[in-house]
C-alpha positions in Angstrom: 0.0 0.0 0.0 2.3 2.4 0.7 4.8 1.2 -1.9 1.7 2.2 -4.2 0.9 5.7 -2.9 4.5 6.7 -3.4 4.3 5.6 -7.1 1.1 7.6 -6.7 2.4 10.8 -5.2 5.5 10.6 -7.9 3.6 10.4 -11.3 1.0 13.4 -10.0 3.8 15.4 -9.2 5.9 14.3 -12.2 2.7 15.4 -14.4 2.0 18.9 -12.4 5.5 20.0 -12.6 5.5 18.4 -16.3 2.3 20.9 -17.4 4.0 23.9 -15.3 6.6 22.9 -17.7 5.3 24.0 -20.6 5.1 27.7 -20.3 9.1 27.4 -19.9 11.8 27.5 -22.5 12.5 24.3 -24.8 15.2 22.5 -23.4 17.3 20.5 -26.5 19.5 17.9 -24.8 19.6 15.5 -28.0 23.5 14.0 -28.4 24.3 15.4 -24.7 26.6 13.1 -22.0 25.4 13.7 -18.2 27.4 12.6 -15.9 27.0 13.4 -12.3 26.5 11.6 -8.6 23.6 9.9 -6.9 22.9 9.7 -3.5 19.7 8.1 -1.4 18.4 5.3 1.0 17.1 1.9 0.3 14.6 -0.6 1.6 15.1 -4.2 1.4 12.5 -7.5 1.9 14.0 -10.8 1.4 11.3 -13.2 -0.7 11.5 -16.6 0.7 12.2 -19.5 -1.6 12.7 -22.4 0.4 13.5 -22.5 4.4 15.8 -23.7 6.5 16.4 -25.2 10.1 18.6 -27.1 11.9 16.4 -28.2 14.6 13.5 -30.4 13.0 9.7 -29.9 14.8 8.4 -32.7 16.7 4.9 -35.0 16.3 3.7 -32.3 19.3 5.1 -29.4 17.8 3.4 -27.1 15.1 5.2 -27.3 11.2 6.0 -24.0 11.4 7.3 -23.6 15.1 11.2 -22.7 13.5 10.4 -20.9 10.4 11.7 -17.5 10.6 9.8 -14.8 11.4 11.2 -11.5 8.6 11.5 -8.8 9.7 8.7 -5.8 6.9 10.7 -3.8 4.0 10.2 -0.4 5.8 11.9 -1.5 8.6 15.2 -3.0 6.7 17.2 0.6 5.4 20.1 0.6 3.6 22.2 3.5 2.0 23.3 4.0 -1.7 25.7 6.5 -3.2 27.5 6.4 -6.9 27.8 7.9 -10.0 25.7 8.6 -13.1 26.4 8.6 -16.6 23.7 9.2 -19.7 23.8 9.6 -23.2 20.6 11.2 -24.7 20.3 9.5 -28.2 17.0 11.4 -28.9 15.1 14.0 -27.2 12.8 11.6 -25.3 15.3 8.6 -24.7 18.2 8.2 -22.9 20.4 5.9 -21.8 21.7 5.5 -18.3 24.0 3.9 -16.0 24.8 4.6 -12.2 27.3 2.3 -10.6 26.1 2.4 -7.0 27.7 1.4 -3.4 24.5 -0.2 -1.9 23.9 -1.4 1.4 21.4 -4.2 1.6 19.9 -5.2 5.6 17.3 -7.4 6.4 16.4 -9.1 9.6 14.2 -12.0 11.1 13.2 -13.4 14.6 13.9 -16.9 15.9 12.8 -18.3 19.2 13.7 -21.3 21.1 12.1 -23.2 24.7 13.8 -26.0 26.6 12.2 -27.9 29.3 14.7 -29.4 31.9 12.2 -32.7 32.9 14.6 -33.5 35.9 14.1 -30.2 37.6 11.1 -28.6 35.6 13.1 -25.7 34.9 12.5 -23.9 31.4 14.6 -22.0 29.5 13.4 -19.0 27.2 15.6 -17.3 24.0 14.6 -15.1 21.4 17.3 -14.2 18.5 17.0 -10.9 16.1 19.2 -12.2 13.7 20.5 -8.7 11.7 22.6 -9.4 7.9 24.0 -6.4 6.5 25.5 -6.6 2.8 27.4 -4.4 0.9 27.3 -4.6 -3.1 29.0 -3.0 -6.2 25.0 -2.5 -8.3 25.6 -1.7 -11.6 22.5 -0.9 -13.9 22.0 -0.2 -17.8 18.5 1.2 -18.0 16.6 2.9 -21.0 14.6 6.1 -20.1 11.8 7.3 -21.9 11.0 11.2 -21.0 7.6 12.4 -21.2 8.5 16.3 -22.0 11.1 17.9 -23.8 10.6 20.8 -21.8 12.7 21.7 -18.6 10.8 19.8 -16.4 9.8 16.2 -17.5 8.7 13.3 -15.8 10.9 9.5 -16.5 10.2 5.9 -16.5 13.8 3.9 -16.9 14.0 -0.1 -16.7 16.8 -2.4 -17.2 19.2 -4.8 -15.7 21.9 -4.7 -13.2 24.6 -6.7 -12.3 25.4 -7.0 -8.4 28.5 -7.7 -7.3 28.7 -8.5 -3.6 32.3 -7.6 -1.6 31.3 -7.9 1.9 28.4 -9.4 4.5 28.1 -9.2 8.0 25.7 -10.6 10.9 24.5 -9.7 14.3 22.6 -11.7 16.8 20.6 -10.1 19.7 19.2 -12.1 22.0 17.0 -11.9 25.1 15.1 -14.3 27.8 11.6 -13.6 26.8 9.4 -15.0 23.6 7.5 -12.0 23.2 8.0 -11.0 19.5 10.3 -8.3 20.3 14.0 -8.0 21.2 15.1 -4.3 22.5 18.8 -4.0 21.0 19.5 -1.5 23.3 19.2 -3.6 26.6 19.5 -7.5 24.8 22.7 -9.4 24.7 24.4 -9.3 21.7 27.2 -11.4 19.7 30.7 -10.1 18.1 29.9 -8.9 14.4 30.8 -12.2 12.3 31.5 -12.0 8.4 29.2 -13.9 6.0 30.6 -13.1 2.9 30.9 -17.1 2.2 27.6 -17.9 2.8 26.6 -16.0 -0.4 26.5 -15.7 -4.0 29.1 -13.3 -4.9 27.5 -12.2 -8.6 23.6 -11.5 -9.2 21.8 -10.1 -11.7 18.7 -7.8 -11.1 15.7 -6.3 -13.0 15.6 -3.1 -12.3 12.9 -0.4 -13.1 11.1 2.8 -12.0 10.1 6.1 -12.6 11.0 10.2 -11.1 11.2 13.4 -12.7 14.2 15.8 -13.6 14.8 19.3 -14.4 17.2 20.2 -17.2 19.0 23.4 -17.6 21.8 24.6 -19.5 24.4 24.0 -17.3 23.0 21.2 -14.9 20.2 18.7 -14.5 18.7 17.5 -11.0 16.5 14.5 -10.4 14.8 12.6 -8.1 13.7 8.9 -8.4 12.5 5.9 -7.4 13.4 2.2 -8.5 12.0 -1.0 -7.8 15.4 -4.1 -8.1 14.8 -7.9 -7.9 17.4 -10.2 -7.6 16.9 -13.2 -10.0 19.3 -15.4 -8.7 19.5 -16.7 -5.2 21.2 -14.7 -2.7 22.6 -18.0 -0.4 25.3 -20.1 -2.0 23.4 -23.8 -1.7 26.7 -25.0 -1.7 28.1 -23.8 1.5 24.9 -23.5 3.9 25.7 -25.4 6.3 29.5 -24.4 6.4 29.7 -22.8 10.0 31.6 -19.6 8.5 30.0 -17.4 11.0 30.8 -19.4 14.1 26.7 -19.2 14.5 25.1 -22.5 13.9 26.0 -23.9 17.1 25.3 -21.4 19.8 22.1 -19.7 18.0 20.8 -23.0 16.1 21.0 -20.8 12.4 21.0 -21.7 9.1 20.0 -19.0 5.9 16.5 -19.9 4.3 17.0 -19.3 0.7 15.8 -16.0 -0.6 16.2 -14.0 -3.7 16.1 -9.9 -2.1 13.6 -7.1 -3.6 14.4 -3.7 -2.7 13.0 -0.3 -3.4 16.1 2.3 -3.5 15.3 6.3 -3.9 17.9 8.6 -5.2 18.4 12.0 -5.8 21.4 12.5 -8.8 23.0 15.9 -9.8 24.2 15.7 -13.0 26.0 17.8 -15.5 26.3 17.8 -19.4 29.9 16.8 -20.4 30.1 17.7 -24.1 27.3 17.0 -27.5 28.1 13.6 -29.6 30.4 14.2 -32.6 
């Protein structure tokens, strides 16, 4: 829903500043290079393929008693910043790339009970298990523009390929199964790398929409894109490979998931010189 009302909100105001547009000078930018930097934030949501677990449920308990519990998209945010570079081939298309420094984080909630039968003690632990991982994203996209005026509203889609350099994890962890683990007062591990629990290499679709405001010596933008990863982000291969240190003390394995993530950018750009 509220992905929807931003697309929403960003076509309306695409289209109002397009029309105000119109009483303003032509803009021709046919044959120009841009190149410029981007700079924005990034949501991700991991979309689960197949899960996980190293402990197996029991005849008493429920199927779904160690499934992961993910963390929404709004609450996983991750930075970007990189460059841009566009050649406008005619006055309505362009086309772009912007190598990006992305920060992908998602999170998910396990939770464990053991009953001592001896001396009827119990024992209560809840893990929020955090992944943070950093990528080299590099998009082609085409980009129709709706005006050729100043202002003009965009839609761009293409690929990218996602090179992955570094991963990292977190677990907190508290004595209460409540759905909820407060990081600033829970128990927490040492920051362990997971860069070889993953695929290093993906390749995304990649598509969205903004507006941007030429003029003679500069051009501004703002946008939003929508990225899908279509291969899987966990390397099969080494799952259960204790890299981490993890599976022991926390009882962790990765689900597979491929990772969707909605990235907003703002890019200032300038034109480098006309085609020959």
């Amino acid at each position: 829903m509220k992905l929807t009302l931003f697309f929403s909100f960003l076509i309306v105001s695409s289209l109002i500043t397009s029309m105000w547009g119109q009483s303003r000078k032509h803009f021709y930018r046919k044959d120009n290079y841009y190149i410029g930097t981007s700079l924005g934030f990034g949501f991700t949501q991991p979309i689960i393929h197949e899960r996980y677990n190293i402990l197996e449920p029991t005849p008493q308990s429920a199927a779904t008693d160690f499934d992961k519990k993910y963390e929404g998209l709004f609450q996983n945010v991750g930075g970007n910043y990189g460059l841009h570079v566009s050649f406008v081939y005619t006055r309505l298309f362009s086309v772009v790339c912007q190598p990006t420094f992305q920060t992908q984080r998602f999170s998910y909630m396990t939770n464990y009970n053991w009953s001592d039968s001896l001396s009827g003690g119990e024992v209560y632990k809840e893990f929020l298990h955090r992944q943070k991982i950093s990528n080299l994203t590099i998009p082609i996209m085409g980009r129709l523009d709706f005006s050729s005026r100043k202002f003009s509203p965009f839609l761009q889609a293409g690929l990218s390929a996602d090179i992955v350099y570094f991963g990292s994890k977190i677990i907190y962890s508290d004595a209460y199964i409540d759905g909820k683990v407060d990081r600033k007062s829970a128990g927490h591990s040492n920051v362990a790398e997971i860069t070889q629990h993953l695929n290093r290499f993906n390749v995304s679709l990649v598509g969205g929409a903004g507006v941007v405001y030429y003029h003679e010596d500069f051009a501004l933008s703002i946008s939003g894109n929508i990225k899908y990863g279509m291969r899987p982000t966990i390397n099969d291969s080494k799952r259960f490979e204790d890299f981490s240190g993890f599976a022991a003390p926390y009882l962790d394995v990765f689900d597979q998931v491929k990772l969707l993530n909605l990235d907003f950018l703002i890019t200032a750009m300038v034109p480098l010189h006309k085609k020959w």
